[in-house]
Biopython code that builds the backbone (N, CA, C, O; Angstrom):
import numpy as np
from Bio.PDB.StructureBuilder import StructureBuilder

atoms = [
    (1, "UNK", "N", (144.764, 82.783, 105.824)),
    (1, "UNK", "CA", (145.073, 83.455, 104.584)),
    (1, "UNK", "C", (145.708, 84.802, 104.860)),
    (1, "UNK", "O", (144.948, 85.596, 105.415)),
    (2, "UNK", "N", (146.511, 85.088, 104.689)),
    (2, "UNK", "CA", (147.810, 86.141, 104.065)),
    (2, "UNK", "C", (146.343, 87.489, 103.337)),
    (2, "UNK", "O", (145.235, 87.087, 102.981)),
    (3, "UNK", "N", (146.673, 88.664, 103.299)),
    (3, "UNK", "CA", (145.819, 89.668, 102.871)),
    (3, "UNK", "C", (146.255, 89.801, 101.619)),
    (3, "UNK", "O", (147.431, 89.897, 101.269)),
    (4, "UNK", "N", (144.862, 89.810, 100.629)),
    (4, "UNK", "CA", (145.619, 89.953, 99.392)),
    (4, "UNK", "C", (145.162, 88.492, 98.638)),
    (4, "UNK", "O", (145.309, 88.293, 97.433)),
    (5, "UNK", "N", (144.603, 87.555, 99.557)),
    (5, "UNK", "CA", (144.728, 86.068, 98.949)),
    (5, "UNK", "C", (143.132, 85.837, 99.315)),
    (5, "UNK", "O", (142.884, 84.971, 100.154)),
    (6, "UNK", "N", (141.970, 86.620, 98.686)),
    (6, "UNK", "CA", (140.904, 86.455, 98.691)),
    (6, "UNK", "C", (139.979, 86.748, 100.348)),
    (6, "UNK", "O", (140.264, 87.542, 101.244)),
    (7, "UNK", "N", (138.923, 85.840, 100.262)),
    (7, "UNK", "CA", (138.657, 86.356, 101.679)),
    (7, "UNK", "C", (137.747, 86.936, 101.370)),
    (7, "UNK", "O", (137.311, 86.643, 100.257)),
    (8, "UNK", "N", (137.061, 87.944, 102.098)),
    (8, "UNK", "CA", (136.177, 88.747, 102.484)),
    (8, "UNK", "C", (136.530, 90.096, 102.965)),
    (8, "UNK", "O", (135.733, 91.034, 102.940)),
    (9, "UNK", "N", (138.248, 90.209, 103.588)),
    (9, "UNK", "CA", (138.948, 90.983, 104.412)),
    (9, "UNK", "C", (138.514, 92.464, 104.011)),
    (9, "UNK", "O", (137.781, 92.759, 103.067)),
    (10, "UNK", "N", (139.164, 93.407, 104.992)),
    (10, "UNK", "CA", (139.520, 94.916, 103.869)),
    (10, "UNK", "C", (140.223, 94.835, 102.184)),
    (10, "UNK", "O", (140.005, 95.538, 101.197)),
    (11, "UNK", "N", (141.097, 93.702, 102.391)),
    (11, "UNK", "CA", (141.573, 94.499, 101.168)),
    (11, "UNK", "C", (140.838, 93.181, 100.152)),
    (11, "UNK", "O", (141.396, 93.165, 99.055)),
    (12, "UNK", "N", (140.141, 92.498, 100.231)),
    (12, "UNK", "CA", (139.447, 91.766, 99.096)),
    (12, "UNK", "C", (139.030, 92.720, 98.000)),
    (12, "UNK", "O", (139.114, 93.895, 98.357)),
    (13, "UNK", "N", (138.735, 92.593, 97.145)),
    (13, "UNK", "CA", (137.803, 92.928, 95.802)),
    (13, "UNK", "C", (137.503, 92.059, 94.978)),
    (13, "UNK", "O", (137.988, 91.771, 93.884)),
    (14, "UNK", "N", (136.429, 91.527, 95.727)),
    (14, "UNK", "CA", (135.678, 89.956, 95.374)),
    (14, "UNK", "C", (133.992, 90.347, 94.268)),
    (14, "UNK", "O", (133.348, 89.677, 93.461)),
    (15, "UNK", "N", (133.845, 91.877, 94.873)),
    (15, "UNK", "CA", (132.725, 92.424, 93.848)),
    (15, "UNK", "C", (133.269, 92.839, 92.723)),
    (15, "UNK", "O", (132.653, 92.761, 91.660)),
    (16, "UNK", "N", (134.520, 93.345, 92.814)),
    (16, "UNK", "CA", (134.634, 94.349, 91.279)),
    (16, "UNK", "C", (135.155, 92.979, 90.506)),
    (16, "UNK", "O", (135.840, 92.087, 91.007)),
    (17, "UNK", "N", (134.803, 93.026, 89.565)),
    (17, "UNK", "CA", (135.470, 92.241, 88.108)),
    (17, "UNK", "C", (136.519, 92.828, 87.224)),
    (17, "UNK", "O", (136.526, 93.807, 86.478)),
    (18, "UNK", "N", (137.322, 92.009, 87.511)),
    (18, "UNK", "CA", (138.509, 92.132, 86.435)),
    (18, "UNK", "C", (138.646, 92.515, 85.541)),
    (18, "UNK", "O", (139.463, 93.378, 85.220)),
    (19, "UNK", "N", (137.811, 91.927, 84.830)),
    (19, "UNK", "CA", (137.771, 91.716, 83.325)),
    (19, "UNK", "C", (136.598, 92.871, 82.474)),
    (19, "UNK", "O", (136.114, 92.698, 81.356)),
    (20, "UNK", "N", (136.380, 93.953, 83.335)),
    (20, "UNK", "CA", (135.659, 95.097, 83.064)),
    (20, "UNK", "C", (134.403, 95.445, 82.983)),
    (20, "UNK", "O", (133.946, 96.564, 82.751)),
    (21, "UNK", "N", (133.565, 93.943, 83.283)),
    (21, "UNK", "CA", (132.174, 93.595, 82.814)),
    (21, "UNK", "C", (130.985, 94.410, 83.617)),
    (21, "UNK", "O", (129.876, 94.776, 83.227)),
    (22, "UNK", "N", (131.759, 94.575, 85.106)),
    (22, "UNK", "CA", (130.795, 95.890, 85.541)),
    (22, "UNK", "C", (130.679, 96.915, 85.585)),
    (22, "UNK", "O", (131.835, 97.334, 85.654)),
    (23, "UNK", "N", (129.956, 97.824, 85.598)),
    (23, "UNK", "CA", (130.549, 99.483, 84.676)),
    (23, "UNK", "C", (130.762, 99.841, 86.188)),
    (23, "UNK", "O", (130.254, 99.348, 87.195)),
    (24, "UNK", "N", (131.906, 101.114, 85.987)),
    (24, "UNK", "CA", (131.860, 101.324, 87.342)),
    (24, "UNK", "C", (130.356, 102.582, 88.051)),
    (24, "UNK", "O", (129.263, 102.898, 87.581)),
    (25, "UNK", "N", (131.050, 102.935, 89.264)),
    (25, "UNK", "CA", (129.761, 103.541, 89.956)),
    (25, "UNK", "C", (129.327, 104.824, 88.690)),
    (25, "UNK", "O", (130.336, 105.218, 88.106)),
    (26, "UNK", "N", (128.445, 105.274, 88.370)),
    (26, "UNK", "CA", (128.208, 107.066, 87.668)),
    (26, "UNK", "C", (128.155, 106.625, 86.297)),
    (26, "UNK", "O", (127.597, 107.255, 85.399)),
    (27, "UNK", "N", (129.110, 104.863, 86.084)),
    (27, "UNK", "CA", (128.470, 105.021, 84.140)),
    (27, "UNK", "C", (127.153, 104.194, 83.521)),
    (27, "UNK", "O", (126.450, 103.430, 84.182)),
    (28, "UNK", "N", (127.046, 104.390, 82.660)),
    (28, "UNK", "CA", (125.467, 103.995, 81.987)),
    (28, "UNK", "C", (125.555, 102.778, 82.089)),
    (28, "UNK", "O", (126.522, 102.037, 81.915)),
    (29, "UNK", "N", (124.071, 102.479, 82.502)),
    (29, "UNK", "CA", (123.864, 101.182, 82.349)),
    (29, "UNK", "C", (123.502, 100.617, 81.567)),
    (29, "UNK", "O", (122.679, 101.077, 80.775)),
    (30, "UNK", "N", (124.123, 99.035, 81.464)),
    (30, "UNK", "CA", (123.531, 98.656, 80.225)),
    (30, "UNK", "C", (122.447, 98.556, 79.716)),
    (30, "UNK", "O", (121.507, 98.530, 80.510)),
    (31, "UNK", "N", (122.185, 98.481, 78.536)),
    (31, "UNK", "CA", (120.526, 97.973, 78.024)),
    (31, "UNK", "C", (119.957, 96.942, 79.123)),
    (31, "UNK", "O", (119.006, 97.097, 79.889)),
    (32, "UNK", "N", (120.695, 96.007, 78.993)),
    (32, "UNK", "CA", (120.182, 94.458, 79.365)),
    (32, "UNK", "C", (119.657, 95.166, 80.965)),
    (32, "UNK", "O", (118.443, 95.233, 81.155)),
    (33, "UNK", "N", (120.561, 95.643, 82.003)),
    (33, "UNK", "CA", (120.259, 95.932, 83.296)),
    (33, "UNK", "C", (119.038, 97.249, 83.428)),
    (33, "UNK", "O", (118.245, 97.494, 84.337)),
    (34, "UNK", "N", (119.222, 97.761, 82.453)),
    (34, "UNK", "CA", (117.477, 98.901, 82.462)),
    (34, "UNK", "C", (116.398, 98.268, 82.060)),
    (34, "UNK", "O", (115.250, 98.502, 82.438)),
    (35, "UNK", "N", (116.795, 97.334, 81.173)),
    (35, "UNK", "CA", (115.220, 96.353, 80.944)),
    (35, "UNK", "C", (114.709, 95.705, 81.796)),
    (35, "UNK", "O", (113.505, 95.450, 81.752)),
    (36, "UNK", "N", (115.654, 95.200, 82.969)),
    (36, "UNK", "CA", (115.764, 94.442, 84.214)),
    (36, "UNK", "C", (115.104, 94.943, 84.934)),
    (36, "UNK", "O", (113.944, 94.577, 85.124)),
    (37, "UNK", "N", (115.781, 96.142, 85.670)),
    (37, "UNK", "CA", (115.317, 97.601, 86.256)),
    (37, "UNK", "C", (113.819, 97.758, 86.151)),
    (37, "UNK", "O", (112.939, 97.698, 87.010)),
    (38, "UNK", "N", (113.787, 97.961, 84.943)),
    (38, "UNK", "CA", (112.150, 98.343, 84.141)),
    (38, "UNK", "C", (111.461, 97.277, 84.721)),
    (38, "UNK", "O", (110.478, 97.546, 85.411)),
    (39, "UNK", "N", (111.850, 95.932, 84.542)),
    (39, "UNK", "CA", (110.474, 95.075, 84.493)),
    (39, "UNK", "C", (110.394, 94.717, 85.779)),
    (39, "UNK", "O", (109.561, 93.864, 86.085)),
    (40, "UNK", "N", (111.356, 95.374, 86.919)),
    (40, "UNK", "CA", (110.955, 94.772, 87.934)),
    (40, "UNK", "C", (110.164, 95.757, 88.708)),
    (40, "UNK", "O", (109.318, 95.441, 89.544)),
    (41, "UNK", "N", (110.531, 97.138, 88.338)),
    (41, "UNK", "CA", (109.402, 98.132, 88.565)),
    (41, "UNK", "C", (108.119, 98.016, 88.210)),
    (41, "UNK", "O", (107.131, 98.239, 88.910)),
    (42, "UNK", "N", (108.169, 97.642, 87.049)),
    (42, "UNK", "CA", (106.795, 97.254, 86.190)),
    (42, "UNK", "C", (105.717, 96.099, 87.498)),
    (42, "UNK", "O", (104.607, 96.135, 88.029)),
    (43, "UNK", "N", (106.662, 95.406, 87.488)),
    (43, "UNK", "CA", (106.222, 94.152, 88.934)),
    (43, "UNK", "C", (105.269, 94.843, 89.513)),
    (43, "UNK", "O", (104.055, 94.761, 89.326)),
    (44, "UNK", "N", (106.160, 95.880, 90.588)),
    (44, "UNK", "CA", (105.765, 96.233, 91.791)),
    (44, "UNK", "C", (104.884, 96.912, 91.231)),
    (44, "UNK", "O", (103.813, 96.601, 91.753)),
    (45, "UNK", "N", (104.712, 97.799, 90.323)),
    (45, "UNK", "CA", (103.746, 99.293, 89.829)),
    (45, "UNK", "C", (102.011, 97.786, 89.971)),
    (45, "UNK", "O", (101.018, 97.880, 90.692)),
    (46, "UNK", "N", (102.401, 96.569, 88.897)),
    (46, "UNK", "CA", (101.216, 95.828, 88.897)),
    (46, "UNK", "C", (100.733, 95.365, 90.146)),
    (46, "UNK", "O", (99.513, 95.272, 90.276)),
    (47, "UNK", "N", (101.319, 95.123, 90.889)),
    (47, "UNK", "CA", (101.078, 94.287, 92.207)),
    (47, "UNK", "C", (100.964, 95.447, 93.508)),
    (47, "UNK", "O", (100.739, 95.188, 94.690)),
    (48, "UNK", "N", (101.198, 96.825, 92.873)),
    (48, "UNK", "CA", (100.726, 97.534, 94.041)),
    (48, "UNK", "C", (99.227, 98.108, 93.658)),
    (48, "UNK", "O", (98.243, 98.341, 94.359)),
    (49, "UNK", "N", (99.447, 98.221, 92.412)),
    (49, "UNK", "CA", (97.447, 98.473, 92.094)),
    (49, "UNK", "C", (96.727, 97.134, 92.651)),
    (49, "UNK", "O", (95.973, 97.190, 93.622)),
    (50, "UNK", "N", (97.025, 95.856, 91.932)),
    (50, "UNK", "CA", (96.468, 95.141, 93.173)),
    (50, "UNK", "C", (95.790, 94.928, 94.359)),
    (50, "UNK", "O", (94.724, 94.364, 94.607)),
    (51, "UNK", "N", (97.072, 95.801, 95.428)),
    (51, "UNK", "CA", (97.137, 95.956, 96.662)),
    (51, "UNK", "C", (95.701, 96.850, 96.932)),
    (51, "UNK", "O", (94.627, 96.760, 97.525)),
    (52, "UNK", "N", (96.323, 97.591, 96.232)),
    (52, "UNK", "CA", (94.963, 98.786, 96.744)),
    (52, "UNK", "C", (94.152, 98.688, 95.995)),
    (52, "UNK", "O", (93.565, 99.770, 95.992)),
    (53, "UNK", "N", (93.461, 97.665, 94.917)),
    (53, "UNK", "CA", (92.259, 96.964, 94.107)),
    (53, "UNK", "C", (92.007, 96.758, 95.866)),
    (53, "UNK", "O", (91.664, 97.529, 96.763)),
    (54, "UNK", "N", (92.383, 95.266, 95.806)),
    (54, "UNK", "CA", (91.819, 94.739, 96.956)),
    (54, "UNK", "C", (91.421, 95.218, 98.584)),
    (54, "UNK", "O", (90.460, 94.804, 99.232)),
    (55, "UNK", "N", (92.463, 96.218, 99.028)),
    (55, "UNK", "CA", (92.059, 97.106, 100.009)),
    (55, "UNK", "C", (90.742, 97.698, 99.895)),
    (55, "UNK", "O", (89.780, 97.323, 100.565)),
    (56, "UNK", "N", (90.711, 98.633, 99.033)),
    (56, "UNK", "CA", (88.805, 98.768, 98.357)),
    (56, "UNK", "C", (88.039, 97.970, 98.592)),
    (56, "UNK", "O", (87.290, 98.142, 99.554)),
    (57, "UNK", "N", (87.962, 97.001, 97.932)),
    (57, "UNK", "CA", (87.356, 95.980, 97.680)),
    (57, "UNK", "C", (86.442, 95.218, 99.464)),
    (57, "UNK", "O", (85.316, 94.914, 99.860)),
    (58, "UNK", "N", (87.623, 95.243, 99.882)),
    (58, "UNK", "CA", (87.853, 94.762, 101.499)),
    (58, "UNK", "C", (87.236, 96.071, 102.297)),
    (58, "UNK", "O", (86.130, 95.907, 102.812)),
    (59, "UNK", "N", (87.983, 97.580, 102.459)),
    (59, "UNK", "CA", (87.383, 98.477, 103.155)),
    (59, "UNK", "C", (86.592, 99.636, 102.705)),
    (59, "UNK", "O", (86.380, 100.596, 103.444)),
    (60, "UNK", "N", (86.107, 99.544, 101.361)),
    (60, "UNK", "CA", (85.372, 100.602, 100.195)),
    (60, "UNK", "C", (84.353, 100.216, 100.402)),
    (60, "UNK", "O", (84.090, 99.094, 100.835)),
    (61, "UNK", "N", (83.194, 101.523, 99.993)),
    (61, "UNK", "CA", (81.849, 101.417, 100.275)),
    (61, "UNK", "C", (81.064, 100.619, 99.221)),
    (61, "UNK", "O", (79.900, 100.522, 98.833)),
    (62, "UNK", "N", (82.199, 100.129, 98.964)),
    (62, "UNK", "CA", (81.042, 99.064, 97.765)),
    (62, "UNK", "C", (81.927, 97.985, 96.787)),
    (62, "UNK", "O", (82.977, 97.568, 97.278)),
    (63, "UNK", "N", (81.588, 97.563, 95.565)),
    (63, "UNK", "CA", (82.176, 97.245, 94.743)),
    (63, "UNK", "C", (82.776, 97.903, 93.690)),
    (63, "UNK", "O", (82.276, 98.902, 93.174)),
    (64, "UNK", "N", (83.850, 97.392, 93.325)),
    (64, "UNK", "CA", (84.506, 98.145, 91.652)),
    (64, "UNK", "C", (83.859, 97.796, 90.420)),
    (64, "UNK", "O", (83.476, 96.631, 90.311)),
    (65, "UNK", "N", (83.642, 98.704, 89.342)),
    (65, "UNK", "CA", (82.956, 98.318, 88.612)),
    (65, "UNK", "C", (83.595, 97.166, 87.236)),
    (65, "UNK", "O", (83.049, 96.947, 86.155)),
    (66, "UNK", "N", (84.790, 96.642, 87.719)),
    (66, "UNK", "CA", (84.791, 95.545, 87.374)),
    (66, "UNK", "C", (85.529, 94.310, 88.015)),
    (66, "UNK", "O", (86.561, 94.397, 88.680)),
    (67, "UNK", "N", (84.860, 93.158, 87.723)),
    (67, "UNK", "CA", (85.312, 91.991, 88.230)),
    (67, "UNK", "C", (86.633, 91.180, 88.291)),
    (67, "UNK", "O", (87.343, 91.966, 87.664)),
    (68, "UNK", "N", (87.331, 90.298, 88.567)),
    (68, "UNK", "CA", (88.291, 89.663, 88.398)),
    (68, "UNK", "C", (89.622, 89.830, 87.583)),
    (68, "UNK", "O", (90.828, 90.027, 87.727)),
    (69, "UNK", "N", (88.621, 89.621, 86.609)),
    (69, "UNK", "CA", (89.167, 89.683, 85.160)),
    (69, "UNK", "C", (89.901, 90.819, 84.888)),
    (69, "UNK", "O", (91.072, 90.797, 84.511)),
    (70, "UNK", "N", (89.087, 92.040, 85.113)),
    (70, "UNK", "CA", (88.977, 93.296, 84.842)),
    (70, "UNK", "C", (90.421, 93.680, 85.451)),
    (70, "UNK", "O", (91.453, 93.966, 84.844)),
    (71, "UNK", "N", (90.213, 93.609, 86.632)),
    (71, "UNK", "CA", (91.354, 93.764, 87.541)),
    (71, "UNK", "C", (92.847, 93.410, 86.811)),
    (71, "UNK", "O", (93.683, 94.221, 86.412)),
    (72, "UNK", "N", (92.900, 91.917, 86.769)),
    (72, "UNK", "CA", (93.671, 91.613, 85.933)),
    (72, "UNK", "C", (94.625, 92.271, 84.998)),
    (72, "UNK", "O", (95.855, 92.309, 84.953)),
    (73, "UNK", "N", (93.537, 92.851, 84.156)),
    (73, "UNK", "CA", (93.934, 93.465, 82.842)),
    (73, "UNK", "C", (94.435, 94.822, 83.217)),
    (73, "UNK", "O", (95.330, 95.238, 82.482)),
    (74, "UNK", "N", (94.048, 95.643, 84.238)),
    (74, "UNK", "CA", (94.426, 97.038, 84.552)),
    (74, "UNK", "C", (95.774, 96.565, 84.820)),
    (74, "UNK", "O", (96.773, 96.786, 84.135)),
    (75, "UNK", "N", (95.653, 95.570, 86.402)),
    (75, "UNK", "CA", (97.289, 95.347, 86.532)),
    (75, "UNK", "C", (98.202, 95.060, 85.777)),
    (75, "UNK", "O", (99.394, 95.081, 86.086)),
    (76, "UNK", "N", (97.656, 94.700, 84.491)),
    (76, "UNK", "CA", (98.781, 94.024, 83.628)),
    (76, "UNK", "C", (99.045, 95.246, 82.738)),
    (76, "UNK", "O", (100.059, 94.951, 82.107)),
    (77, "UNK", "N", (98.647, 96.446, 82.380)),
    (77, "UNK", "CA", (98.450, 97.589, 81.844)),
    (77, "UNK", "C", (99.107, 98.446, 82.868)),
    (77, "UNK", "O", (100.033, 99.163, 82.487)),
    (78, "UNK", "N", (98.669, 98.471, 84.399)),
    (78, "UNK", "CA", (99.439, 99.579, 85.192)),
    (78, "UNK", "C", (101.060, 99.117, 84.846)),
    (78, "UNK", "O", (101.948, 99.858, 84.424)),
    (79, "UNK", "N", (101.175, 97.349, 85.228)),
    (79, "UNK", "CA", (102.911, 97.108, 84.516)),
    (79, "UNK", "C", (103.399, 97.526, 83.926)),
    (79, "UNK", "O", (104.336, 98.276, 84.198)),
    (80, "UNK", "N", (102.859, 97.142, 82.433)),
    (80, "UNK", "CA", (103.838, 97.330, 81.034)),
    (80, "UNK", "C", (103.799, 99.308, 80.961)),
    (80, "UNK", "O", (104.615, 99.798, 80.180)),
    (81, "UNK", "N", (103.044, 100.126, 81.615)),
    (81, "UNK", "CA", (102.944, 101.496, 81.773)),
    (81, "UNK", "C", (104.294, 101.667, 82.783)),
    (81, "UNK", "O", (105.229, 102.446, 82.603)),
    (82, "UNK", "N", (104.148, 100.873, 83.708)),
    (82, "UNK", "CA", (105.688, 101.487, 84.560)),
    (82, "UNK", "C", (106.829, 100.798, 84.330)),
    (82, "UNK", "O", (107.815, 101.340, 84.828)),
    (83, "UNK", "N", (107.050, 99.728, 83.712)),
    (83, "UNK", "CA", (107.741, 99.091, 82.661)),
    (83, "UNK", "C", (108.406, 100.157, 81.932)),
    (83, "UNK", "O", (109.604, 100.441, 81.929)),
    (84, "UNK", "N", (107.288, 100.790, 81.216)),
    (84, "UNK", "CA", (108.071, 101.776, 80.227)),
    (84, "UNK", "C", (108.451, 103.349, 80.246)),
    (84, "UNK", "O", (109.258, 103.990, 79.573)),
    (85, "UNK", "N", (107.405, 103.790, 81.454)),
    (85, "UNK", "CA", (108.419, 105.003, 82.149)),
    (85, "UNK", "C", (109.304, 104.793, 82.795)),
    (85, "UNK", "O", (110.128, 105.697, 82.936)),
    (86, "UNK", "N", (109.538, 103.323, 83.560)),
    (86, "UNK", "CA", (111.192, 103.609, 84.083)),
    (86, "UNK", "C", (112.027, 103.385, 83.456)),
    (86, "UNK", "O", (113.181, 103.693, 83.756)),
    (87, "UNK", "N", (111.598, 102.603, 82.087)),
    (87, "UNK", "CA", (112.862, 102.453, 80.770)),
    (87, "UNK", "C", (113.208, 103.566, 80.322)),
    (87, "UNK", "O", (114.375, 103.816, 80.021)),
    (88, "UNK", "N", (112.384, 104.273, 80.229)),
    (88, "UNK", "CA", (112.395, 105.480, 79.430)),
    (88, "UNK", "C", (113.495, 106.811, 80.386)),
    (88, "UNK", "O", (114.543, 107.363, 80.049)),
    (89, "UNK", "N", (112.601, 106.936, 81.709)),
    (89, "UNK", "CA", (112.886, 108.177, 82.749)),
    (89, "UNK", "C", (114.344, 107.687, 83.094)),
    (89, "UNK", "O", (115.174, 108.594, 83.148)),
    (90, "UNK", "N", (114.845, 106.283, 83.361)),
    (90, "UNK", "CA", (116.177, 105.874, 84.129)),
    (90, "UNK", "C", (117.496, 106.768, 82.989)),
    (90, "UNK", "O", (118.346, 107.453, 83.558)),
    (91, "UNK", "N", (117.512, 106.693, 81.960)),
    (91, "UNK", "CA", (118.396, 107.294, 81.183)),
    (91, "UNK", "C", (118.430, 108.700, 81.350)),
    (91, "UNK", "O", (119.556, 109.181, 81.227)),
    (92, "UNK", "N", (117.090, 109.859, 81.710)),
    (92, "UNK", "CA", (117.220, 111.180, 81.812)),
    (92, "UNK", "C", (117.653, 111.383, 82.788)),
    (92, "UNK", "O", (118.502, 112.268, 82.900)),
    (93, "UNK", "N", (117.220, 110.614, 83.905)),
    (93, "UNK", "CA", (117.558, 110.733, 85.580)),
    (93, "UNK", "C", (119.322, 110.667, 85.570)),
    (93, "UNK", "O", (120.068, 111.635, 85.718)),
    (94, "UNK", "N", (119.710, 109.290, 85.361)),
    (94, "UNK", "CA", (121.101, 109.426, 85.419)),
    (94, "UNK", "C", (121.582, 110.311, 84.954)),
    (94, "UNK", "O", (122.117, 111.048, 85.783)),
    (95, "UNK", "N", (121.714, 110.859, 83.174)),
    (95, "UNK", "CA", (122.223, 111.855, 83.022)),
    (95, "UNK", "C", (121.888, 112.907, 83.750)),
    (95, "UNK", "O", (122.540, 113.857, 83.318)),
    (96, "UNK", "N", (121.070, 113.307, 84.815)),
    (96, "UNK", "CA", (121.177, 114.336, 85.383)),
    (96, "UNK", "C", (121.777, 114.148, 87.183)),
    (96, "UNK", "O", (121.590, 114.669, 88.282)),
    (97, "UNK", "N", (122.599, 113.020, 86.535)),
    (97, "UNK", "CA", (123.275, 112.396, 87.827)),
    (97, "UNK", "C", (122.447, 112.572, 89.072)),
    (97, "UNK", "O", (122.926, 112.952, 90.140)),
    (98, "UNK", "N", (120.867, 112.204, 88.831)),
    (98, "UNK", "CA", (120.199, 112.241, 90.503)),
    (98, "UNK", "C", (119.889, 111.172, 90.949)),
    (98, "UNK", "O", (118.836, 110.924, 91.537)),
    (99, "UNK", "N", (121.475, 109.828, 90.532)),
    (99, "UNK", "CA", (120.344, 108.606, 91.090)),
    (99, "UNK", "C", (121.349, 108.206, 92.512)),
    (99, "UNK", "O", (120.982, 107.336, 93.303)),
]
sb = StructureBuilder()
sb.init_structure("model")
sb.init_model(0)
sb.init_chain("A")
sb.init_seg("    ")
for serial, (resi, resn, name, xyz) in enumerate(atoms, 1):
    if name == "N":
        sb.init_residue(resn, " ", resi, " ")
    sb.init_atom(name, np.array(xyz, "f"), 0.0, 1.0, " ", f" {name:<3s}", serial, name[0])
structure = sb.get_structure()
């Protein structure tokens, strides 16, 4: 292939889209991609309380004062909590262009 005719090469531009659909680098992101953003933070925020539920649990001088269940419900609460500060914080941050 001739440069210019796809590829992978230097001069490809196989990431940017044509047709305008990705914003470029510095502009706002869309709704749809901060909700994304959000819930995958939200993920990790649940599954790292988790982590360190169970570390306790495993190297703590005792038990937590609640069971299974309990657990559960915090993690699913620590989520939808970092869920919605990074929905929230990602819009102030960018505008203060520190991302």
């Amino acid at each position: 292939m001739a440069d210019g005719e796809g590829g992978s090469g230097p001069g490809s531009q196989s990431d940017v889209a044509t047709d305008g659909s990705v914003p470029g680098p510095g502009a706002a992101a869309t709704p749809r991609a901060r909700a994304r953003s959000a819930a995958l933070w939200g993920i990790v925020g649940g599954f790292a309380f988790l982590v360190l539920a169970q570390g306790y649990r495993l190297l703590g001088p005792g038990s937590l004062p609640v069971g299974l269940g309990g657990l559960a419900l915090v993690a699913v609460a620590v989520a939808v909590a970092s869920a919605g500060i990074t929905y929230l914080a990602e819009a102030r941050v960018r505008a203060k262009r520190r991302t």
